[in-house]
C-alpha positions in Angstrom: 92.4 -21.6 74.0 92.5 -17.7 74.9 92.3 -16.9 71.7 89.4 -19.0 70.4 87.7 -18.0 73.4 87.9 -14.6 72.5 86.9 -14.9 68.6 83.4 -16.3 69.9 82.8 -13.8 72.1 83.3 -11.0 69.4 80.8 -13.2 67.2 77.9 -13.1 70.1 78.5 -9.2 70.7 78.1 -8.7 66.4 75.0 -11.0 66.8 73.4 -9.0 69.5 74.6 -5.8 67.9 72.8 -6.5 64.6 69.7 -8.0 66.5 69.3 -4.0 68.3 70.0 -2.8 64.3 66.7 -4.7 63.0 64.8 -3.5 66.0 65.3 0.0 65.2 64.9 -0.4 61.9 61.4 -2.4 62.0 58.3 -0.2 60.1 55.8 -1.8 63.1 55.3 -0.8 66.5 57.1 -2.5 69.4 53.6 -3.3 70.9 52.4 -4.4 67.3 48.8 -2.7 67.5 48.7 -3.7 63.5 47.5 -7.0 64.7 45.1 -5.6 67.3 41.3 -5.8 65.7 40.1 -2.5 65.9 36.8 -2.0 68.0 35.0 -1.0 65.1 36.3 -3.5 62.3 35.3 -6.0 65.0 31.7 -4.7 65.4 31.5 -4.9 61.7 33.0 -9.0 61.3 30.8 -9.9 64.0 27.0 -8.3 63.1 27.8 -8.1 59.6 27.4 -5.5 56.8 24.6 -3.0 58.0 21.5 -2.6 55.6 19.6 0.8 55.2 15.8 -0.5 56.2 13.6 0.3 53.0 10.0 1.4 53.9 7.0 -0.1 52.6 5.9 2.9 50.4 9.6 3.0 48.9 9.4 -0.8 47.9 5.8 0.1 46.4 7.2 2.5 44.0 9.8 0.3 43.2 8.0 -2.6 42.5 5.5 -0.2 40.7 8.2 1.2 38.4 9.3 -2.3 37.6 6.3 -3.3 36.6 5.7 -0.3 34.1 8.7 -0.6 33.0 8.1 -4.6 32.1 4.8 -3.5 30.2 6.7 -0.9 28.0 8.6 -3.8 27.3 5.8 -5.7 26.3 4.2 -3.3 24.4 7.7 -2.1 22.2 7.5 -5.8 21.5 4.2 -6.5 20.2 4.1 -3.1 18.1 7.8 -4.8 16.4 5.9 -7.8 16.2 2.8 -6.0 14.4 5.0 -3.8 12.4 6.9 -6.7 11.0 4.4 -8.9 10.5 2.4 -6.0 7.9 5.8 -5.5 6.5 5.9 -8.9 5.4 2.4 -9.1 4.0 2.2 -6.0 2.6 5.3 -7.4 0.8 3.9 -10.8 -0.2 0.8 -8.8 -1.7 2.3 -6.4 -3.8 5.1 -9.4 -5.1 2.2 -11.6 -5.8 0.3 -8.8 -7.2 3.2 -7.8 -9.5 3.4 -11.4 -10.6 0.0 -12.0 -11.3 -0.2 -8.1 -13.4 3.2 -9.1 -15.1 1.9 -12.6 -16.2 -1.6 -11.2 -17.7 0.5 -8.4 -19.4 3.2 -11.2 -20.9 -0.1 -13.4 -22.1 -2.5 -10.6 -23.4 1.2 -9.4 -25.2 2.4 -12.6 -26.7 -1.3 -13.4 -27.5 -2.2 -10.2 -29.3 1.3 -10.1 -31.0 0.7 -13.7 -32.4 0.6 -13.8 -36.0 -2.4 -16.6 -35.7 -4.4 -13.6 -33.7 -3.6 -10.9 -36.6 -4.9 -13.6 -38.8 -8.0 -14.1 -37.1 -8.7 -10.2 -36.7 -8.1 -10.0 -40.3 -10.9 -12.4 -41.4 -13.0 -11.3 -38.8 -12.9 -7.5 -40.1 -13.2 -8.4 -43.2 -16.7 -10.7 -43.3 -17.7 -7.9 -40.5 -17.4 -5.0 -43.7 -18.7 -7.4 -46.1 -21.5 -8.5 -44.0 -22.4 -4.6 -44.0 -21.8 -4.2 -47.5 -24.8 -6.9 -48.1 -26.8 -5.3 -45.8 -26.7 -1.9 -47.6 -27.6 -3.6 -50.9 -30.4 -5.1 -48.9 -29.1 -8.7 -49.7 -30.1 -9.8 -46.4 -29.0 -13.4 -46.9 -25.5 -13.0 -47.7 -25.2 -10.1 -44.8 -26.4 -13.1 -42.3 -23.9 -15.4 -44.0 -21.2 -13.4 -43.2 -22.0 -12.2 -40.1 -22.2 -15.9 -39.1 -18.7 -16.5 -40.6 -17.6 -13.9 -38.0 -19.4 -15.1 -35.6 -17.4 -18.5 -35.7 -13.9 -16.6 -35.1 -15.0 -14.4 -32.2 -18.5 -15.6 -30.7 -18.1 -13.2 -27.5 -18.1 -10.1 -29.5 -21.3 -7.7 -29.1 -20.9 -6.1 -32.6 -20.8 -9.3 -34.7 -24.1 -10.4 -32.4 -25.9 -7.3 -32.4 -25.5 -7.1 -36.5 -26.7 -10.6 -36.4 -29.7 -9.8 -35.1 -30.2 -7.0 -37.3 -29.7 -9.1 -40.1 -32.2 -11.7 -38.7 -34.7 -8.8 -38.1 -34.6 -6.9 -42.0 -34.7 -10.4 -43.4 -37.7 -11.2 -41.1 -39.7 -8.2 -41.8 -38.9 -8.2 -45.7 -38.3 -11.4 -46.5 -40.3 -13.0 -43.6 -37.5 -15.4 -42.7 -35.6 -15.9 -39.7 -37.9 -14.3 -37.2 -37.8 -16.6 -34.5 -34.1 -17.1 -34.8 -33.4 -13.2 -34.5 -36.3 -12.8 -31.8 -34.7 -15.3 -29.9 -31.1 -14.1 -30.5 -32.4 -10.6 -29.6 -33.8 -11.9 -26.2 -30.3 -13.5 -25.2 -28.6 -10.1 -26.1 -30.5 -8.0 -24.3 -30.6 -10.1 -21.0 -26.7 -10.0 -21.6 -26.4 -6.2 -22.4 -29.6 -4.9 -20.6 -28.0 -1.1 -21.5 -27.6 -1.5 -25.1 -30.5 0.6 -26.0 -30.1 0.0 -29.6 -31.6 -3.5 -29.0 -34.8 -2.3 -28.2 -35.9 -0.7 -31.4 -34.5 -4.2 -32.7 -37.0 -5.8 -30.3 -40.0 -3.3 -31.3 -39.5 -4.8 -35.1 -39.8 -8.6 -33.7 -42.5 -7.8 -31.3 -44.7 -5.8 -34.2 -44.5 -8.7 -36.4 -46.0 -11.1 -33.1 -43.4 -12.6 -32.1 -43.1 -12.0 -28.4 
C-alpha cells in the first residue's frame, strides 16, 4: 500500500513538473494579446476598406481619355478595314486583268500562227499584187476582179477597199463602168475613215463625172 501510494504521487509531481516546462516554453504571451483585435484592424473590419474620393474634374478626364482612346480604336479599325479591302480589289483587278491580256495574247498567238491564217494571208497578198499589176497595165477589169477576190478573204481591211474603189473609179472614168458602185463604195469609206485624205481626190473623180 505504502509503496503504491508513493509511485502515484511521483507520477502527479512529473505531471505538474512538465505542465510548468510547456508554460515556459510557449512562443505566446501569458495574457495572449495575439487574439486581442487591435483597435485599428477593428476600425478597418467594421467601416470597411477606405476609398480616396475622386473629384468631378478627375472623372472628366478619365472618362474623356476613355473615350479618345475608344475612337483611335475605331479609327485603326476602319483604316485596316479600308486598307484591306483595296488590297483585295486591287488584287482581283490586276488577276482578272492578267487573265483577260493573257487570253487575248494566247488567241491572237494561236490564231496568227495557224497554218489556215498563213494560208489566207498568202492568197490575200497575192490577188492584192496582181490586182495592182492589172491596174498598172490599165486592165481595169481584171484589177477589180482581183481586188474583189481579196476582198472575200479579209472584208475589214482598208487597203483592199480603198484599191477597190480606185479600181471602180479608173474603170468609171475610162471605161465608163462601175461609177455608181465605186461612188457609193467611196461614200461608205469615207464615212468609215473620215481622215483618209487620199479618198477625197477619189471622190473629186466621181463627183466630176456627176455623180454626187
Amino acid at each position: 500500500m505504502l509503496g503504491g501510494f508513493g509511485s502515484i504521487q511521483g507520477m502527479i509531481i512529473s505531471l505538474r513538473n512538465n505542465k510548468q516546462l510547456l508554460r515556459k516554453k510557449s512562443m505566446f504571451k501569458k495574457d495572449r494579446s495575439f487574439l486581442q483585435k487591435d483597435e485599428l484592424q477593428y476600425h478597418a473590419i467594421d467601416s470597411g476598406i477606405k476609398v480616396e474620393k475622386i473629384s468631378e474634374s478627375e472623372l472628366k478626364k478619365i472618362r474623356l481619355k476613355t473615350l479618345s482612346e475608344n475612337r483611335k480604336q475605331n479609327r485603326r479599325q476602319f483604316v485596316f478595314i479600308i486598307s484591306a479591302f483595296t488590297i483585295i480589289l486591287l488584287f482581283l483587278f490586276v488577276a482578272f486583268n492578267n487573265f483577260n491580256i493573257g487570253n487575248t495574247q494566247v488567241t491572237s498567238i494561236n490564231y496568227e500562227e495557224s497554218q489556215e491564217f498563213r494560208l489566207l494571208k498568202e492568197k490575200y497578198l497575192f490577188y492584192i499584187k496582181d490586182g495592182d499589176r492589172w491596174l498598172k497595165k490599165h486592165r481595169y477589169h481584171n484589177a477589180i476582179f482581183q481586188y474583189r477576190k481579196a476582198q472575200e478573204i479579209f472584208p475589214d481591211e482598208f487597203d483592199v477597199q480603198y484599191r477597190l474603189a480606185l479600181g471602180l473609179c479608173y474603170q468609171c472614168q475610162y471605161k465608163f463602168k462601175g461609177c455608181e458602185e465605186g461612188n457609193s463604195l467611196i461614200d461608205k469609206l469615207l464615212l468609215t475613215y473620215p481622215n483618209k485624205t487620199e479618198l477625197d481626190s477619189i471622190k473629186k473623180i466621181f463627183n466630176h463625172w456627176g455623180l454626187q
